[in-house]
C-alpha positions, 0 to 999 in steps of 0.5 A, spaced: 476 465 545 482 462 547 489 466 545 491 460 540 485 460 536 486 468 537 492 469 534 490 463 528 484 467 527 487 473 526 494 471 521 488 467 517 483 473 516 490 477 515 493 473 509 486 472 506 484 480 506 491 481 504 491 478 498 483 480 497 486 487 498 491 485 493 488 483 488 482 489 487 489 494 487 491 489 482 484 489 478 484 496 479 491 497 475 489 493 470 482 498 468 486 504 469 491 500 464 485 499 459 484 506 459 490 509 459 497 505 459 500 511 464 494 514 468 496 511 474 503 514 473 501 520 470 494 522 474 494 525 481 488 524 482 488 517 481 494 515 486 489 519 490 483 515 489 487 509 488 490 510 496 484 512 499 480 505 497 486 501 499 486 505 506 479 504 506 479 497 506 484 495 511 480 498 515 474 495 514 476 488 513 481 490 520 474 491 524 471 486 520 477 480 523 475 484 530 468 481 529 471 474 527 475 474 534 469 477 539 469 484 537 474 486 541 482 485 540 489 489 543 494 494 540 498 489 538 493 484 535 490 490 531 496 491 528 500 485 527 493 483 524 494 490 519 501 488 517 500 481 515 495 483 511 499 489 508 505 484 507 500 480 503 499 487 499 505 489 497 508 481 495 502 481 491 502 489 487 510 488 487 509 481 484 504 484 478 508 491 477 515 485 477 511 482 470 508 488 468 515 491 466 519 486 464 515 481 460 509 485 459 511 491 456 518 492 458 519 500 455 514 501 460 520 504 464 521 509 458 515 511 457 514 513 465 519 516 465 518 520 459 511 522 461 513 524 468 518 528 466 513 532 460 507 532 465 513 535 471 515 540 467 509 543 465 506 543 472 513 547 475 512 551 468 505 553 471 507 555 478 512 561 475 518 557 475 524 559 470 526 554 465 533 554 468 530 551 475 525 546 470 531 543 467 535 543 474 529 540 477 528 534 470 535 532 469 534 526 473 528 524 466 533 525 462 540 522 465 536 516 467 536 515 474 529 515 474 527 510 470 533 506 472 529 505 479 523 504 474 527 497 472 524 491 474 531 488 478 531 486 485 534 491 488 528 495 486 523 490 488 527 489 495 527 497 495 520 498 492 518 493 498 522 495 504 520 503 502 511 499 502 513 496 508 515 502 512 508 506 509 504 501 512 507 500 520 506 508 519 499 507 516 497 501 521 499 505 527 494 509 526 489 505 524 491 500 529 490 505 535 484 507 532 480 501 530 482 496 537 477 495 542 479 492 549 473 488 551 469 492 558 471 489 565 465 486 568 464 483 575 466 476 573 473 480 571 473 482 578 471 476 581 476 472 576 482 475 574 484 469 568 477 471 565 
């Protein structure tokens, strides 16, 4: 395969998969609003599941772009491959998170905030800290600092994506020198370099 159509190849199958990771992150998000408003804010466990999915699709749609291509690709195309589908994924969930909180329940900031601080407390309760530390620990509940990084404003949302983008060129280093595969060298290699 040429390395023009190559690189094409990659950037279109990026964009696609980034967008289809896009949309089930959002789905996702959508089922857990249905059943509880907070869960994905408030329940460990979900965030986890809801990263473990996420990761195990850029996996299994970064191989999936390294058939399209021969079924071998370099460090660099696995990873420039990986972050265009990343990009797509953040500018997709930051997009949806955006009109979640400011026109579809805009005290969606109060109530995260509000939750976050009663489920905090409680947790450091159980661990045996004493109440003073608690209310030290908390006081960014209940002075505003964190729902105001909560708000839907493009400072957040620049911050939001320029914090998802170093997640995922850490993530996509890994996952990219895991998932590369040089193509073997044969005797015609050998023969013809420019193979």
């Amino acid at each position: 395969m040429d390395n023009n159509v190559r690189k094409a190849t990659i950037g279109k199958l990026g964009v696609r998969y980034g967008l289809l990771i896009g949309v089930i992150s959002i789905v996702l998000s959508v089922v857990f609003r249905i059943i509880d408003p907070l869960m994905m804010f408030t329940n460990l466990w979900i965030q986890l599941l809801n990263g473990i999915i996420g990761i195990a699709l850029i996996v299994i749609l970064g191989i999936e772009i390294r058939k399209a291509i021969g079924g071998y690709w370099s460090f660099g195309e696995a990873f420039r491959g990986l972050m265009t589908m990343s990009v797509f994924i953040l500018i997709l969930t930051i997009f949806y998170g955006f009109v979640l909180f400011k026109f579809v329940d805009p005290d969606m900031p109060t109530k995260i905030n509000d939750v976050s601080e009663t489920v905090m407390s409680q947790r450091l309760a159980k661990m045996g800290m004493d109440q003073e530390k608690i209310d030290q620990t908390t006081k960014m509940f209940e002075n505003g600092e964190f729902k105001a990084k909560l708000l839907p404003t493009l400072k957040n949302e620049a911050t939001a994506f320029c914090f998802g983008l170093l997640f995922y060129v850490i993530l996509n280093l890994i996952v990219a020198a895991c998932i590369k595969k040089q193509r073997p060298i044969t005797v015609e290699d050998a023969i013809d370099p420019t193979v």
